[in-house]
C-alpha positions as CSV (number, residue, x, y, z in Angstrom):
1,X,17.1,-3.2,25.7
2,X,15.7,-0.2,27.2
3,X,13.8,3.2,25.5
4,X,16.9,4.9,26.3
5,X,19.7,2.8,24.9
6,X,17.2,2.3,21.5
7,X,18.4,5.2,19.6
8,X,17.4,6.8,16.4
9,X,19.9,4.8,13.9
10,X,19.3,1.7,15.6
11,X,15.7,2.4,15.3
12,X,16.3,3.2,11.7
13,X,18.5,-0.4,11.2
14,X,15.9,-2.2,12.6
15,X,13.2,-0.3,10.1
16,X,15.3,-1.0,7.2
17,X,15.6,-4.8,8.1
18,X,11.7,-5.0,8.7
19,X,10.7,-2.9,5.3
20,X,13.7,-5.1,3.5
21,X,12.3,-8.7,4.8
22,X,8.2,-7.4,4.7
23,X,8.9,-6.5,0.3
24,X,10.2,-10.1,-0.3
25,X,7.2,-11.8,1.5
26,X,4.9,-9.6,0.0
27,X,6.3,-10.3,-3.3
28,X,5.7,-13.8,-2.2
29,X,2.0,-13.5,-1.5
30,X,1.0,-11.4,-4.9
31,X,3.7,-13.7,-6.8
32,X,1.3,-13.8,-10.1
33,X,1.4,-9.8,-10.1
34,X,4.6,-10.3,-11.0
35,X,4.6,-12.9,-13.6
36,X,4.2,-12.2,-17.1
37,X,1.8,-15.2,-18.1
38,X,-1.6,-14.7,-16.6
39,X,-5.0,-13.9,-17.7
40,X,-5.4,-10.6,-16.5
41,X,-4.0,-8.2,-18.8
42,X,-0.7,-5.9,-18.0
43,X,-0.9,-2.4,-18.5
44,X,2.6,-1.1,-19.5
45,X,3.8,2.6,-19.3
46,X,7.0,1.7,-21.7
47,X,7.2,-1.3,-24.6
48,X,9.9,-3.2,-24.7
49,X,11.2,-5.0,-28.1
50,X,12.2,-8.8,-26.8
51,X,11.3,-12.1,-27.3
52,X,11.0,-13.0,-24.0
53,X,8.8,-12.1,-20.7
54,X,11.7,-10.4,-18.2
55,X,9.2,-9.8,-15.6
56,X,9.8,-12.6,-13.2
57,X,13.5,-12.5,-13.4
58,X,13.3,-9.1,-12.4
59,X,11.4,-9.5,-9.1
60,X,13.9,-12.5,-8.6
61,X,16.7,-9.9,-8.9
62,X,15.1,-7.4,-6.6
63,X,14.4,-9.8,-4.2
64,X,18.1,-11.2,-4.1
65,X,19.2,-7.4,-4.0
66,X,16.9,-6.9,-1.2
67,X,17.9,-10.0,0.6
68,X,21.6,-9.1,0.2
69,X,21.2,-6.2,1.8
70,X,20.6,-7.7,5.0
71,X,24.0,-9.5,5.1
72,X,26.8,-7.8,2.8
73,X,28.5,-4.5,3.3
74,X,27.1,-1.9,0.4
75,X,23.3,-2.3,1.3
76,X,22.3,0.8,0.5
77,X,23.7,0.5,-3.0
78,X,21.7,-3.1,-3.0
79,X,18.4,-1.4,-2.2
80,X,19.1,1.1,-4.8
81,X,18.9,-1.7,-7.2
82,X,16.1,-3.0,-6.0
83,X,14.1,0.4,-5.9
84,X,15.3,1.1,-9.2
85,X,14.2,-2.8,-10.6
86,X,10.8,-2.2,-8.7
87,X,10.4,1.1,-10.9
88,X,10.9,-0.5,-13.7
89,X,8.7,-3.1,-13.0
90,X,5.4,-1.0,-12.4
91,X,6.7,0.4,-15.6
92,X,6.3,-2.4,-17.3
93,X,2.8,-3.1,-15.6
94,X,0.9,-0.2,-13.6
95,X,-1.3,-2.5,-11.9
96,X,1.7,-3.4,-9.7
97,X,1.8,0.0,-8.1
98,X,-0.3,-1.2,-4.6
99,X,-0.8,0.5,-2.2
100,X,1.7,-1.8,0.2
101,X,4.2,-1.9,-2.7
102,X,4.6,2.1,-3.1
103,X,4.7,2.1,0.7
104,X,7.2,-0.3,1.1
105,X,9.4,1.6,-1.6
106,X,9.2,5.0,-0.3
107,X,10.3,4.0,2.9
108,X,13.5,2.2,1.3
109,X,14.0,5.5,-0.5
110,X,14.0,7.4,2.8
111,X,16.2,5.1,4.3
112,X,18.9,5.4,1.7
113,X,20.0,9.0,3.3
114,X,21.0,6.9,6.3
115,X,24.2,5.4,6.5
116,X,24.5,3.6,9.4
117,X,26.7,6.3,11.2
118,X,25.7,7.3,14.5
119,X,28.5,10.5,14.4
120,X,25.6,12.8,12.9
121,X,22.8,12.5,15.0
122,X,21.5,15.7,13.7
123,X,21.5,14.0,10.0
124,X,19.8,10.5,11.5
125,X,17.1,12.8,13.1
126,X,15.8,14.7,10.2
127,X,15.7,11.5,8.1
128,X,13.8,9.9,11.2
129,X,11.0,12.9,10.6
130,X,10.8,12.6,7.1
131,X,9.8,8.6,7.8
132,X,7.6,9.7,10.7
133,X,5.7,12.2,8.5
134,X,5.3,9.7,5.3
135,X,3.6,7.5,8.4
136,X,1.1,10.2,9.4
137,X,0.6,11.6,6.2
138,X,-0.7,7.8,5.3
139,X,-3.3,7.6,8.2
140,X,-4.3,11.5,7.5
141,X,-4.9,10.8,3.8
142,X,-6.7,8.0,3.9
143,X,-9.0,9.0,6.5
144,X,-9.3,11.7,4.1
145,X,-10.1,9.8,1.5
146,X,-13.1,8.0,3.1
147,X,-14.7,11.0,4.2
148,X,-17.6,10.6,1.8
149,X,-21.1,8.7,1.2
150,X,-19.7,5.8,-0.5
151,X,-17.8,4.7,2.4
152,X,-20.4,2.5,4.1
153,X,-22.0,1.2,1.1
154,X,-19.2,0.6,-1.1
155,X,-16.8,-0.8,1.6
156,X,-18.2,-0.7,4.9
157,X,-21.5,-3.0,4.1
158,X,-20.0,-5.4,1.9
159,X,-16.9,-6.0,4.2
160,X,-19.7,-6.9,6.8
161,X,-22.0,-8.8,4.6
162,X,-19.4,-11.9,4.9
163,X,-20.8,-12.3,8.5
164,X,-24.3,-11.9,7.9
165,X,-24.9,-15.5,9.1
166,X,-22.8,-14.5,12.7
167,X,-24.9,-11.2,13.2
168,X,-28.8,-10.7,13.8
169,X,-29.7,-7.4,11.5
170,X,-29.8,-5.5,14.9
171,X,-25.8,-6.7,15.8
172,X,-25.8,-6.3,11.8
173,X,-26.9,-2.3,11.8
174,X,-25.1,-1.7,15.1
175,X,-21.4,-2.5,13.7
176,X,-22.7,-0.2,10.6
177,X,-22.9,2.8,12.8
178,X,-20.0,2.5,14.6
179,X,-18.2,1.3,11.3
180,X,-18.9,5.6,10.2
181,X,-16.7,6.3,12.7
182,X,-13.5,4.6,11.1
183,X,-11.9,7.2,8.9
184,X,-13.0,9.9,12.0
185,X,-10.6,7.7,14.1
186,X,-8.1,7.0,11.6
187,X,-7.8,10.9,11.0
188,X,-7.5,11.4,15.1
189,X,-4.4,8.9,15.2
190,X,-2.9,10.6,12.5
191,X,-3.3,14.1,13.6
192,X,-1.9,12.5,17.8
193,X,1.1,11.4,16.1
194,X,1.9,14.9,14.9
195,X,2.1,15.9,18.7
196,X,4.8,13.7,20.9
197,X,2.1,14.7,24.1
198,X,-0.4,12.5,22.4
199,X,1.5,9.9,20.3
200,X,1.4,7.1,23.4
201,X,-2.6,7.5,23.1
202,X,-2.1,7.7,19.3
203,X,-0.2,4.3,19.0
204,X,-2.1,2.4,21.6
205,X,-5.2,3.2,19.0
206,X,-2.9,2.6,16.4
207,X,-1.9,-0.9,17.5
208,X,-5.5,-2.1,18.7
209,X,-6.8,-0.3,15.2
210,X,-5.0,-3.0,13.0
211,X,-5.1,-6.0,15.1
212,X,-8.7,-5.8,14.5
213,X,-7.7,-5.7,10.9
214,X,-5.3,-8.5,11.0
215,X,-8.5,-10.5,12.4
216,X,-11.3,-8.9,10.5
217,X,-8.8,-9.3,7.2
218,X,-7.5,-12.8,7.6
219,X,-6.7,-14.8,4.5
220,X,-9.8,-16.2,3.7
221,X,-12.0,-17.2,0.5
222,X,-13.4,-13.6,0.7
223,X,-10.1,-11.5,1.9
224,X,-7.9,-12.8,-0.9
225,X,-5.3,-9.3,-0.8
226,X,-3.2,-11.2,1.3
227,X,-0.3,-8.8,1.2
228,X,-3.1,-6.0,2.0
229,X,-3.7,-7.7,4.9
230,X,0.1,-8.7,6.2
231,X,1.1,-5.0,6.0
232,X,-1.1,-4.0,9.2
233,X,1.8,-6.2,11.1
234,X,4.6,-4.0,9.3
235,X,2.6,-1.0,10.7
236,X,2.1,-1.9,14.1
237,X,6.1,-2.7,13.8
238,X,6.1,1.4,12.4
239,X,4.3,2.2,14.8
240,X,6.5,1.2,17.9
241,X,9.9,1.9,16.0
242,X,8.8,5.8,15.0
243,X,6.9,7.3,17.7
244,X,7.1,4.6,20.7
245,X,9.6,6.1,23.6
246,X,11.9,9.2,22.9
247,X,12.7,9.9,19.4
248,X,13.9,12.8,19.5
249,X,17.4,13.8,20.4
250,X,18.0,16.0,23.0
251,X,19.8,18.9,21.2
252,X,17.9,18.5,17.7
253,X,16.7,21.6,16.7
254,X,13.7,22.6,14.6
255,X,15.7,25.3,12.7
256,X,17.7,22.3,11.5
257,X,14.7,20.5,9.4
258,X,13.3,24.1,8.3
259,X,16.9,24.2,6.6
260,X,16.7,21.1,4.4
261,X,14.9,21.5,0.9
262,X,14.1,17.7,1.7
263,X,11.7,18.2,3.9
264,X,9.2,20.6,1.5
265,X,9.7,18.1,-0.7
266,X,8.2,15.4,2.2
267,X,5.6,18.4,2.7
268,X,4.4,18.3,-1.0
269,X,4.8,14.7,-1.6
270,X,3.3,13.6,1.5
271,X,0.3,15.7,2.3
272,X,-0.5,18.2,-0.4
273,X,-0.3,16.3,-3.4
274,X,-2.1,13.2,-1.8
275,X,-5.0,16.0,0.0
276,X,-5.1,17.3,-3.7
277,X,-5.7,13.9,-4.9
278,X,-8.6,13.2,-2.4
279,X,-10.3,15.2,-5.1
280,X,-9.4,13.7,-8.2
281,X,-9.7,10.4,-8.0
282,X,-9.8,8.9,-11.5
283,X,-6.5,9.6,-12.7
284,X,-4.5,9.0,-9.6
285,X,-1.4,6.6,-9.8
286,X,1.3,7.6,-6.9
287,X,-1.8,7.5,-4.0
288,X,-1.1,5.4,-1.1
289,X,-5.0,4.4,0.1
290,X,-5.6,1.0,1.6
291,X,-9.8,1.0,0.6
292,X,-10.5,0.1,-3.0
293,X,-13.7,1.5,-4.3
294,X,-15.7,-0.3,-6.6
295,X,-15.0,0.7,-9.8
296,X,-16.5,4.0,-11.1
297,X,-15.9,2.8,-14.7
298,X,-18.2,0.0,-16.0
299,X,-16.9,-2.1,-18.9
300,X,-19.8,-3.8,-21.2
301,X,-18.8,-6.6,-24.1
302,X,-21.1,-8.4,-26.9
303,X,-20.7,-11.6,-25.0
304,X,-20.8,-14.9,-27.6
305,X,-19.8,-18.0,-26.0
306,X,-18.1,-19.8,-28.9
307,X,-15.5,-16.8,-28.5
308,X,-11.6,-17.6,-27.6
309,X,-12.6,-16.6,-24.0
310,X,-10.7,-18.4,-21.1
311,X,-13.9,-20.2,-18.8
312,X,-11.7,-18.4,-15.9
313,X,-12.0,-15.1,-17.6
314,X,-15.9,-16.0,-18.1
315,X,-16.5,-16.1,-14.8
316,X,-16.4,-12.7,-14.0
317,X,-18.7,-11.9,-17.1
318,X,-22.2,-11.3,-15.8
319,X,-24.1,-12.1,-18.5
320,X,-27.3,-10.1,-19.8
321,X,-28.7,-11.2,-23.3
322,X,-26.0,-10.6,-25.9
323,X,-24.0,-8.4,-23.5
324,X,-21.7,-8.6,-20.5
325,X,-20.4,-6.7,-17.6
326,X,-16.7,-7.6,-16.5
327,X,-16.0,-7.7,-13.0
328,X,-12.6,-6.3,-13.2
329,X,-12.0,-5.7,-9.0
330,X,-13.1,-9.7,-8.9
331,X,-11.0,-10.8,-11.3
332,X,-7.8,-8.8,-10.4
333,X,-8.7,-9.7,-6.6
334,X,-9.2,-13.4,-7.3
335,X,-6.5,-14.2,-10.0
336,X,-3.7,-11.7,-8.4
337,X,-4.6,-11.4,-4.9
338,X,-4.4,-7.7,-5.4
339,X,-6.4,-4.7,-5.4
340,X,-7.6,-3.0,-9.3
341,X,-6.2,0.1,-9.7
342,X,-8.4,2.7,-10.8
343,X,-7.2,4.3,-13.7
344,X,-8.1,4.7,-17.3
345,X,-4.9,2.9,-18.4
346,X,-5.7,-0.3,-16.9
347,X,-9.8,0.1,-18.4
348,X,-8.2,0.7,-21.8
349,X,-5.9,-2.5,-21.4
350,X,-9.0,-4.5,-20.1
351,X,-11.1,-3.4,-22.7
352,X,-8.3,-4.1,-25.7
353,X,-8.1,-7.5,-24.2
354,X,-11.6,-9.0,-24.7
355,X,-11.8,-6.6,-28.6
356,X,-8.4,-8.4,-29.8
């Protein structure tokens, strides 16, 4: 199939079947984020009064919605099912709002405005920019994000202590200096993609930038954020779909987007809030950024042994006299193969844990 016969809704088909199929196996690879019986402790936003754990049978449902979707006639109404279950589920449990997750989501909710048609193309072009800038805005903002002094030691240095036993400290300091200039190139691709002069330089970088990933990332004992990881092949797939060949129909016009209240609603939701969020980190919940940083709050317990504490739980107790230090990134890392999210509701729900 050539560039030219690949239009916008068949590029927009082939999104939704990639986005639909990529939630499913991700929900696959973080399955005990999703289950109710666990050690780590849920942090709900809303209580609900039954006897029994409805988690799991709602990602079940979402995923059968999801997978339906592919197949039967009224998929947009499936996926609205879906969107609205997965809603209800980081509800019941904000530590299931990852970054991949709210990603995957957004897109779906972008993709509902497209009907398949291919009688409006004026209508299937404005929904392809709204997806295109949710795409840059992501690379922008977290480039963004990692514009500060923590970067190498908090993520860069650890990341490349696992091959300490590859690299001689020279190699070792090397990769740290060109490792500074990560978020400067993330930030470059983003800002390429804005201009369609650019974007073949922009995705070239953009594909090579996360196969490195995908290698550097692999499933290992020390990269356990395994759906982390298997979204750099959903964005290569982004990549190619949104700004590969011409996406743009001939007699679009700009006057067109500047018309739709949609899209300074993409504007604010996309980049302002997100930029605003770069400084205000602690309470942020809707911020799509792919690097955790350590936490910045440090939870301390009067450790006893004989206590009702699960030896799993124990494990990520570092010990100090009669007191301990939890480390909550480990544990949420290790037990749900997920990243902690850095709020002061899931804090609070660690600390009532260990004092009930």
């Amino acid at each position: 199939m050539t560039t030219k016969l690949f239009t916008i809704p068949q590029r927009l088909k082939l999104l939704k079947n990639i986005i639909v199929i990529s939630l499913i196996f991700s929900f696959c690879l973080s399955y005990k984020l999703w289950l109710s019986e666990r050690f780590f402790p849920t942090t709900p936003l809303i209580h609900l009064n039954i006897n029994f754990k409805i988690d799991g049978l709602l990602t079940i449902l979402s995923c059968l919605c999801l997978g339906m979707s592919l197949f039967f006639k009224y998929e947009r109404l499936l996926i609205l099912i879906s969107v609205l279950i997965n809603t209800f589920l980081v509800l019941l449990d904000l530590s299931r709002l990852q970054p991949w997750f709210l990603t995957y989501n957004v897109i779906l909710i972008l993709l509902l405005l497209f009907n398949g048609r291919v009688d409006n193309p004026h209508k299937n072009t404005v929904i392809f920019i709204y997806l295109q800038l949710l795409i840059i805005s992501i690379y922008i903002c977290n480039a963004l994000y990692n514009f500060n002094a923590y970067f190498v030691g908090d993520v860069l240095q650890p990341f490349l202590n696992q091959y300490s036993n590859v690299f001689s400290e020279r190699q070792f300091y090397f990769f740290i200096k060109i490792g500074k200039a990560i978020p400067v190139l993330v930030f470059l691709i983003g800002i390429a993609l804005i201009f369609p002069i650019a974007r073949y330089l922009a995705v070239s970088l953009g594909i090579i930038f996360h196969l490195f990933l995908i290698i550097l990332l692999f499933p290992s004992a020390t990269n356990l954020n395994y759906a982390n990881w298997f979204i750099n092949f959903v964005f290569i797939s982004v990549l190619i779909i949104l700004f590969f060949g011409e996406t743009k129909q001939r007699y679009f016009s700009l006057s067109i987007l500047l018309q739709k209240p949609l899209f300074y609603a993409c504007i604010f939701v996309f980049f302002i809030t997100p930029i605003t969020n770069v400084f205000n980190r602690n309470d942020n919940v809707l911020d799509i950024n792919f690097v955790q940083y350590p936490e910045n709050q440090k939870l301390t317990f009067e450790f006893n042994s004989d206590k009702n504490i699960p030896l799993f739980v124990q494990s990520f107790l570092q010990a100090n006299q009669q007191q301990a230090q939890l480390k909550s990134k480990q544990w949420c890392l290790t037990e749900l193969h997920s990243s902690l999210i850095n709020h002061p509701k899931v804090y609070t729900a660690l600390n009532n844990y260990f004092q009930n």
